[in-house]
Legacy VTK file of the C-alpha trace (Angstrom):
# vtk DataFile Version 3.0
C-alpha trace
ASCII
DATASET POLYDATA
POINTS 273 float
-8.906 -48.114 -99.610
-11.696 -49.573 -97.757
-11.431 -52.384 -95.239
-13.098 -55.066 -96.345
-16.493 -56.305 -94.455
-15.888 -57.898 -91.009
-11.792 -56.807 -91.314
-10.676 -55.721 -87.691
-9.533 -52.643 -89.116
-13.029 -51.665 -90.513
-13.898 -48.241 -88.791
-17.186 -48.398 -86.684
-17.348 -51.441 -86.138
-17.478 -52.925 -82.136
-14.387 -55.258 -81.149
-14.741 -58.770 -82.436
-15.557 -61.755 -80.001
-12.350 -62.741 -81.351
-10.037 -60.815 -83.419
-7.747 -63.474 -84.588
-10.737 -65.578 -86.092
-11.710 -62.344 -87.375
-8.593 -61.496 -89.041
-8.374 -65.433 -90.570
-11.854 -64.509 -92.208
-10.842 -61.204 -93.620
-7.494 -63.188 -94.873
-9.838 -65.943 -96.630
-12.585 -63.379 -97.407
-9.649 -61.508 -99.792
-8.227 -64.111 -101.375
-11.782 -65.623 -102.135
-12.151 -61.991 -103.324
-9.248 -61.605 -105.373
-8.485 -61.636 -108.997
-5.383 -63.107 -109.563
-3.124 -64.404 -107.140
-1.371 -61.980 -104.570
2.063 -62.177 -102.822
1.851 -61.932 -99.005
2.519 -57.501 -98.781
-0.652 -57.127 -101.218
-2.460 -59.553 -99.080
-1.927 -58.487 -95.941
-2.405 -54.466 -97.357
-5.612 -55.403 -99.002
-6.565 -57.342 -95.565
-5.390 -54.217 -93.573
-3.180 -57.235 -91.148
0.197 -56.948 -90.136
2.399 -58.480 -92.150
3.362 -60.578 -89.875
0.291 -61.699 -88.473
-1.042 -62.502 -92.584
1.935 -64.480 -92.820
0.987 -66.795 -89.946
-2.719 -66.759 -90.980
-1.956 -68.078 -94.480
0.469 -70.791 -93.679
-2.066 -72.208 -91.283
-4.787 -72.109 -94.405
-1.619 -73.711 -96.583
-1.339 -76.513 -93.934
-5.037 -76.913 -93.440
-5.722 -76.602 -97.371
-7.584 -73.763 -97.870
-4.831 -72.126 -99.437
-1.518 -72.748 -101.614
1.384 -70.974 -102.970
3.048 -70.649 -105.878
6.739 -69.557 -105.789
8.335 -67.261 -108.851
11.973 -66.235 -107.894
11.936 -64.652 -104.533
7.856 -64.242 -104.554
5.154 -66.275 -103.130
2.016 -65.515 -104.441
-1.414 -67.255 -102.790
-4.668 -68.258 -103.934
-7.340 -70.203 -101.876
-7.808 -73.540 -102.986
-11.714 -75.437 -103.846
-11.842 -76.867 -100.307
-13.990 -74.526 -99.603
-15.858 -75.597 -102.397
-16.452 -78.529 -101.537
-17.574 -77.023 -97.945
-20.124 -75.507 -99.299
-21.540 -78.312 -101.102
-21.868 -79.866 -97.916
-23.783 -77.282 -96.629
-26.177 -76.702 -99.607
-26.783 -80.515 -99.477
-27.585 -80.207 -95.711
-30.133 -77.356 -96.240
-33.673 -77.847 -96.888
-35.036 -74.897 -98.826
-38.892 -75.556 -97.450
-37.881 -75.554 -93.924
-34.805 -72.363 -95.109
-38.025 -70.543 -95.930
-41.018 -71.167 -93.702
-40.014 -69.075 -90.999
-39.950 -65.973 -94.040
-42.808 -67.508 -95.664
-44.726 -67.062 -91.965
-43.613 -63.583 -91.645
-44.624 -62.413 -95.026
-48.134 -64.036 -94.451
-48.504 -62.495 -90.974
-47.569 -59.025 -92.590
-49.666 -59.096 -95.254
-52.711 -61.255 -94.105
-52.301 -63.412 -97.101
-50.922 -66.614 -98.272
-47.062 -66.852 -99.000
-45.456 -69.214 -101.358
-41.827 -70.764 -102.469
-41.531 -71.792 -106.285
-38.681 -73.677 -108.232
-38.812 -74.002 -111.820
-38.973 -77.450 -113.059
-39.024 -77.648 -116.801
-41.665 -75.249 -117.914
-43.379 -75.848 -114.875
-43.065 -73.791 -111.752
-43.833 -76.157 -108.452
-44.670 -74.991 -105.429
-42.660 -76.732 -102.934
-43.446 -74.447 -99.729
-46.543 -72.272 -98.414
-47.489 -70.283 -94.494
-51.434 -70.667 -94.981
-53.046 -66.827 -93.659
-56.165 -67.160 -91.243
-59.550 -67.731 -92.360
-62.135 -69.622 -94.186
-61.333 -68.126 -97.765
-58.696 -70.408 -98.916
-56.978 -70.623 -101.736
-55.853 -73.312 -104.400
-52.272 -73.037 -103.522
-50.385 -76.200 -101.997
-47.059 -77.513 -101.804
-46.636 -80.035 -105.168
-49.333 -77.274 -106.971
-47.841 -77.036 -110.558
-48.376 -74.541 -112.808
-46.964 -72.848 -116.230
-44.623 -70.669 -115.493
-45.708 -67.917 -117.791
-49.046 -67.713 -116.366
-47.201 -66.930 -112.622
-45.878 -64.607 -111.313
-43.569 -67.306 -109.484
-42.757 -68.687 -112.552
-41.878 -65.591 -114.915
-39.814 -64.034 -111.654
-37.501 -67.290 -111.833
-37.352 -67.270 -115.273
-36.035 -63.141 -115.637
-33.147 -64.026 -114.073
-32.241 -67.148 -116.257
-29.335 -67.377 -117.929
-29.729 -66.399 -122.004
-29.058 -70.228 -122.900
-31.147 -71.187 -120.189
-33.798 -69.458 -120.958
-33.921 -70.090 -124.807
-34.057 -73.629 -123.924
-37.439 -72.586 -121.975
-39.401 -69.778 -124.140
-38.642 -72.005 -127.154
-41.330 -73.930 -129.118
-45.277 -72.978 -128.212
-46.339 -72.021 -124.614
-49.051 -74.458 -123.338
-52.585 -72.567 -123.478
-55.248 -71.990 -120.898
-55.067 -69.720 -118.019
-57.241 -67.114 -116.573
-59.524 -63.898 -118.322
-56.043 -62.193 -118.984
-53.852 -64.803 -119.968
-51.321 -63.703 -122.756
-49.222 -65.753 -124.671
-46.384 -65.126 -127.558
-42.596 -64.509 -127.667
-42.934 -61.124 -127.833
-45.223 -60.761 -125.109
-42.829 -62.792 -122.870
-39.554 -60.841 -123.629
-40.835 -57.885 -122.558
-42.790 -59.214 -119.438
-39.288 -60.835 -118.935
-37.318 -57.775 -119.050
-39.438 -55.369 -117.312
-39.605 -58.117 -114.648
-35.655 -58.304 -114.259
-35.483 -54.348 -114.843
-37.640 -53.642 -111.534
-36.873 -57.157 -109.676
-40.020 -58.755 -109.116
-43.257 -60.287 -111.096
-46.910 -59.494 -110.775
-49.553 -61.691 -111.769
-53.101 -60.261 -112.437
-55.772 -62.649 -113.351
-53.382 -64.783 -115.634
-53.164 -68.254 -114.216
-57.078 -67.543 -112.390
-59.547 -65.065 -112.432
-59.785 -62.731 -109.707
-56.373 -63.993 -108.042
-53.406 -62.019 -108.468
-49.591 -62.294 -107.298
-46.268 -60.719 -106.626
-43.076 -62.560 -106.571
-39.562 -61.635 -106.389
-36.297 -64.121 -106.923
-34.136 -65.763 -104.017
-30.403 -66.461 -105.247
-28.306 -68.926 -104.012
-25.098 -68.820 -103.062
-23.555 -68.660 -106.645
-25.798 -65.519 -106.975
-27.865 -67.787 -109.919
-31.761 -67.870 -109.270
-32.530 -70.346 -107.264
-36.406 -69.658 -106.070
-38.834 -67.277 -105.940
-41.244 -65.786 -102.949
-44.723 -64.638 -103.373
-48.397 -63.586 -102.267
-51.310 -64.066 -103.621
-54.382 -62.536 -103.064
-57.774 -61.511 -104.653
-57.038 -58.665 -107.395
-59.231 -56.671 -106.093
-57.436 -56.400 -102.910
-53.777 -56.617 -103.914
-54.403 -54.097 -106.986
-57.262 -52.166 -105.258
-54.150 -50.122 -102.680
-51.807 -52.614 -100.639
-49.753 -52.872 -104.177
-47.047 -51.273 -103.072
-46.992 -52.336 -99.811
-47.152 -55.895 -100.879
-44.026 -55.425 -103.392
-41.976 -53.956 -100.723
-42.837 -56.682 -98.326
-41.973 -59.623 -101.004
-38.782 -58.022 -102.081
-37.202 -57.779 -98.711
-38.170 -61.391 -98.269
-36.841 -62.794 -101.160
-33.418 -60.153 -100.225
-33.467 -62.021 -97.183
-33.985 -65.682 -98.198
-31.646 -64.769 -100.625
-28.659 -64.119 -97.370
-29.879 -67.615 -95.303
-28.892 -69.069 -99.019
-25.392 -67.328 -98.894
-26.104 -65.001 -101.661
-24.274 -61.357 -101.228
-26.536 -59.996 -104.206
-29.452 -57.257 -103.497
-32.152 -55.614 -105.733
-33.614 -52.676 -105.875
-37.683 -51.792 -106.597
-38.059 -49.231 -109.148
LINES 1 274
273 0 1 2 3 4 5 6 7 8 9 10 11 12 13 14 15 16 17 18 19 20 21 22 23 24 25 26 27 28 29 30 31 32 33 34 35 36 37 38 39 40 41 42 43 44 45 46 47 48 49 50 51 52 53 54 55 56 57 58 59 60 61 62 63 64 65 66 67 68 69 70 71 72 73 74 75 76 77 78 79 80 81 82 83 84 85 86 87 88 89 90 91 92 93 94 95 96 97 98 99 100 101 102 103 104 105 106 107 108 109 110 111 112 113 114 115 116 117 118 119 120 121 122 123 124 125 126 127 128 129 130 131 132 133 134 135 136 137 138 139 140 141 142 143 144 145 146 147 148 149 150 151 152 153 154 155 156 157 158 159 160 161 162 163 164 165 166 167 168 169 170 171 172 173 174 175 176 177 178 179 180 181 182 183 184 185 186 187 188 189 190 191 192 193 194 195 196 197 198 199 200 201 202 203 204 205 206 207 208 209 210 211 212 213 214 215 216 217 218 219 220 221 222 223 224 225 226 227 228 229 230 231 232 233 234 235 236 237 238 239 240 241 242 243 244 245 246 247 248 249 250 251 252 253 254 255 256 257 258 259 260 261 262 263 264 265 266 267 268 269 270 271 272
C-alpha cells in the first residue's frame, strides 16, 4: 500500500520541516479519507505511524475536537469530527474569489496576449465578476458586472456541464432567451449535446455565439467540495483564436482553471481530449 500524500513515510520525498506536524496531517488526512470509522492499528497502518506515535496524535485531535471515539468492547474506533468543517467555512468566507483569481487571470492574459475572464452563474445568467485587461487599443466589451446568457458563452455553458442533473434541469428548463451573435443556436437538444461534449473534453468554446467575430474558451474552477464553482476564459477575435493558437489557448485555460481550482482547495483535475 501506498503512503498517503505528505505521510513521512512517502518514498522520495525530502525530510519535512517538521515531521511531527507532518505525521498529525497524514493522521487527519486518513481519517478525513476514510470510509467508515477505523480502530487505532488500521489507522496508524493506513498512516504508515507507529502505533504509538498515532495513538498520541489522535488523543490530542480527541482533546482538541477534531476527532472522537467510539468504544465497542475492547475497540476504539475514530472518526474526525465537522470542526473542520466549520474551519473551512471560515476560510471560504474569508476568500475573495476576484482577488483568488487575478493573479491567474494576469498570467493567462500575459500568455496569451488576450483578455482573461472569471464567470459565476447566477440564474440563467453568467456574470462576470473578474477580468486582467491585455495591452492595446482594441478593447473588448468584457467588464466585471457584464451579464450574459449562459448558453450563448462559453463561460456560461462550461459552468453549467458540470451542474448537478437537478441543478441543471432547473436551468435548461422552459425557453432559452433569444438573440446572440451570426451563430447563435438554441434548443434542448442542441444544449445536451454542447453540454456533454463540453464535460466529456473539460472545457467550452464559444465561436461567434454571444457576438460576431469574438470567440472564447473556458474551462471550470471547483471549489473545495469538488462542485463547480467558476469558470476561466479568453476571448479573442475568431479569426485569431480559431485561425492556429486553438490549441494553445485550450491548454493555457485548462491549466488555469486546474490551478484556480487548488488555491480553492479542490483535489480534482481534468484532462483535454
Amino acid at each position: 500500500m501506498t503512503s498517503p500524500p505528505g505521510s513521512a513515510a512517502e518514498e522520495g520525498k525530502s525530510a519535512s520541516i517538521s515531521p511531527s506536524t507532518d505525521r498529525a496531517l497524514t493522521v487527519l488526512e486518513t481519517l478525513v479519507g476514510a470510509q467508515e470509522p477505523l480502530t487505532l492499528t488500521a489507522l496508524a497502518r493506513e498512516a504508515h505511524i507507529p502505533l504509538a506515535t498515532c495513538a498520541a496524535i489522535v488523543q490530542t485531535l480527541e482533546q482538541r475536537g477534531y476527532a472522537v471515539r467510539r468504544v465497542v468492547g475492547r475497540s476504539h474506533f475514530w472518526r474526525p469530527t465537522l470542526r473542520l468543517y466549520a474551519l473551512s467555512t471560515r476560510l471560504i468566507r474569508a476568500v475573495d474569489p476576484s482577488q483568488t483569481a487575478q493573479p491567474h487571470l494576469r498570467a493567462l492574459c500575459d500568455r496569451l496576449g488576450m483578455p482573461a475572464h472569471l464567470g459565476v452563474l447566477e440564474g440563467r445568467n453568467v456574470v462576470y465578476v473578474a477580468k486582467a485587461a491585455a495591452p492595446g487599443l482594441i478593447q473588448f466589451d468584457t467588464y466585471p458586472g457584464k451579464v450574459a446568457p449562459f448558453h450563448l458563452t462559453a463561460l456560461g455553458r462550461v459552468i453549467a456541464a458540470y451542474l448537478s442533473p437537478a441543478d441543471l434541469k432547473a436551468l435548461t428548463s422552459g425557453n432559452l432567451p433569444g438573440g446572440g451573435g451570426p451563430k447563435a443556436r438554441g434548443g434542448s437538444r442542441w444544449l445536451k449535446a454542447e453540454l456533454e461534449q463540453t464535460r466529456e473534453r473539460g472545457y467550452a468554446l464559444e465561436d461567434e455565439e454571444e457576438q460576431a467575430d469574438i470567440g472564447c474558451v473556458a474551462a471550470p474552477v471547483f471549489r473545495a467540495s469538488e462542485q463547480v464553482a467558476y469558470s476561466v476564459g479568453i476571448t479573442g477575435f475568431t479569426h485569431d483564436l480559431f485561425g492556429g493558437r486553438l490549441d494553445e489557448a485550450i491548454e493555457a485555460v485548462v491549466q488555469t482553471g486546474k490551478a484556480l481550482s487548488a488555491d480553492l482547495g479542490s483535489g480534482r483535475t481534468l484532462d483535454v481530449i
